[in-house]
N, C-alpha and C positions, 0 to 999 in steps of 0.2 A: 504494500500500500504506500503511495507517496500523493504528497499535498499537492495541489499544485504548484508551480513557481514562475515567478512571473520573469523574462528575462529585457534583458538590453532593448532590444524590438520593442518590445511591449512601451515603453517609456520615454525612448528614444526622438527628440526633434526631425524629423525626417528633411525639414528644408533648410536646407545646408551652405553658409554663408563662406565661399571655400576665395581664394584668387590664385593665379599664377605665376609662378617660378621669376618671369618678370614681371611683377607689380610693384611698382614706386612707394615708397615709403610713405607719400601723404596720400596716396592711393588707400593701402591698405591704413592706416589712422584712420580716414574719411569711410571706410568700410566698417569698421569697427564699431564708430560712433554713431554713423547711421543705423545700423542690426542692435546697438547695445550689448555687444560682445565682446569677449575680455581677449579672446583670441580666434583665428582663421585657418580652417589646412591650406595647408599648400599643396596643389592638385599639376599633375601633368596628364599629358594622353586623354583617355577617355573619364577622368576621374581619380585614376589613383594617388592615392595622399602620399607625398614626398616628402613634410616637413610641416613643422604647425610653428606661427608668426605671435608670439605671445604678448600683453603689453609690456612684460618682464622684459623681452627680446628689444623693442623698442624703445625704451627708458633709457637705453645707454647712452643712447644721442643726446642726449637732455644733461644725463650723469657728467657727461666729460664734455661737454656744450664749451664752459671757461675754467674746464679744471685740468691742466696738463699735469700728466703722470708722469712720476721719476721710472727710471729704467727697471727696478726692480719692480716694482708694481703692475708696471706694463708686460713683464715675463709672467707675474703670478695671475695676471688678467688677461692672458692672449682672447680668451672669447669675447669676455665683453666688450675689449678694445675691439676688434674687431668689427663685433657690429655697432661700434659708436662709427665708424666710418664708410660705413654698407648704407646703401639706399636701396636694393632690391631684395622682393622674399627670401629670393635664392640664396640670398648672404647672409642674411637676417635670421632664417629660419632654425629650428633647432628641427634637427635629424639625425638619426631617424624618429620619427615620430611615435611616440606611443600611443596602441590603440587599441580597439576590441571590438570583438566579431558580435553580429549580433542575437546570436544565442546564447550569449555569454550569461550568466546569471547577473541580479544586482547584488550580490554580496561580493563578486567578483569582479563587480563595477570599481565598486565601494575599495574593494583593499588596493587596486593598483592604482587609483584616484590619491590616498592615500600616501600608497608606499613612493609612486613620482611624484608628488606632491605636483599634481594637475589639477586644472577646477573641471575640465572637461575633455572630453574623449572623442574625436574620428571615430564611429563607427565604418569598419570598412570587411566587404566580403572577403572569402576566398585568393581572389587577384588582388586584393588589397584596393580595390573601388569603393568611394567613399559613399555611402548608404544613407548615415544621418550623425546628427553631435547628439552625446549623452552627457549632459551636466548633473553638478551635486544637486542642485532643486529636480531637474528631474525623477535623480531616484526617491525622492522623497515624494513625489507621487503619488504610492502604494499609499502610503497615510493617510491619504482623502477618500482610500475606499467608503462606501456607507457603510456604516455599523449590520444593517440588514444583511449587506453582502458576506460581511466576517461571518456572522451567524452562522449562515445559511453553508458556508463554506467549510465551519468548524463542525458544523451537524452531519452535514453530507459526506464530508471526507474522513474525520476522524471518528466520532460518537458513533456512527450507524456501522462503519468497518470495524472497531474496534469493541462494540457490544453490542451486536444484532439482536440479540435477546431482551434487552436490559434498557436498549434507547429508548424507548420510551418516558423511563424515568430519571434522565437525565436533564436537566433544564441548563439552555445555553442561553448568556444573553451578554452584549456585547453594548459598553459606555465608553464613548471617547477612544474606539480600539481597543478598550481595556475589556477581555474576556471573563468570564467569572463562567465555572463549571460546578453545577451542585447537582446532587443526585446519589442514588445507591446504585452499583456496579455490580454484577456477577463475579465478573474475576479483578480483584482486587489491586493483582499483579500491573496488570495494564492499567493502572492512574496514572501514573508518571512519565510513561507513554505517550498517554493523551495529551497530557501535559506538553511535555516537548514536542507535539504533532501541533498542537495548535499553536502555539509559540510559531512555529516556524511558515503559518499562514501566512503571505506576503499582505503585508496593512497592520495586522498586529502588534499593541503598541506592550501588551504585558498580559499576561494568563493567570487570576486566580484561580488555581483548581481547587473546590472544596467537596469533591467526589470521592463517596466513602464504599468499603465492599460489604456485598449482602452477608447479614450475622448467619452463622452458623452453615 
């Protein structure tokens, strides 16, 4: 038995604010500002993402605008010096780009968002063709499900497979994503279970279980 889970696709902006390899530096700013986006892929060919243009990547122009760097700095900074003096994506860009397919999970949105400290993701297929951006508000998404839906999703998937017998007497009811589980259970073993089964409902924000097993 497995929950549903909801992935990348699911969540995913599909209309993709992307420019190319040569785009001018106030080019992609003015792109930026117009979409309200913190960052662009950098796309060649028929779509595929070659490099993502960040505001990070950008600011060094600004950084070293009236600050000239001593020799030693300038060796411990080769990149960012660099693109303080780059006016094209292509120079600009940080690559390879980090991305994810869009079957990915959002847990595994979540840790590599994370671990490269990115605010958003290229989704890109197979060839590596850019499909859609997955940002951190996106995955947070899942959290606007209806309360009805968790319900009906914790009943259907977990209570009904895990006590065919017994569901009946189990009352689900779901506040602010907060699940709360009461009832008597046939096999007792499996509370904990359930527990962790509904926990891991995508939208769920925290699961009281207070499911007890039938005396004797």
């Amino acid at each position: 038995m497995t929950v549903q889970r909801f992935t990348v696709a699911d969540v995913m902006t599909r209309k993709v604010v992307a420019v190319r390899g040569g785009a001018e530096f106030k080019e992609i700013v003015a792109a930026m500002e117009r979409w309200k986006v913190t960052a662009v892929p950098v796309v060649e060919g028929e779509g595929r993402v070659v490099g993502v243009v960040s505001e990070a990547d950008l600011l060094a122009k600004e950084e070293f605008h009236d600050h000239r760097l001593g020799l030693v700095e300038q060796l411990r900074r080769l990149d960012a010096t660099a693109k303080a003096g780059s006016r094209r994506a292509q120079d600009l860009m940080t690559s390879p780009a980090v991305t994810i397919a869009p079957d990915a999970s959002l847990p595994r949105a979540a840790r590599l968002m994370a671990d490269r400290r990115v605010k958003r993701l290229p989704v890109v297929d197979a060839d590596g063709i850019v499909q859609g951006i997955v940002s951190r508000s996106d995955l947070l998404k899942v959290f606007l499900r209806p309360d009805d839906d968790l319900a009906a999703e914790v009943r259907g998937e977990v209570v009904e497979h895990l006590f065919p017998l017994s569901r009946h007497q189990v009352d689900v009811r779901v506040e602010a994503g907060v699940v709360t589980l009461t009832g008597e259970v046939g096999d007792s073993s499996l509370i904990p279970l359930a527990a962790r089964l509904a926990q891991a409902v995508e939208g769920v924000v925290d699961v009281r279980c207070r499911l007890t097993g039938a005396a004797g």
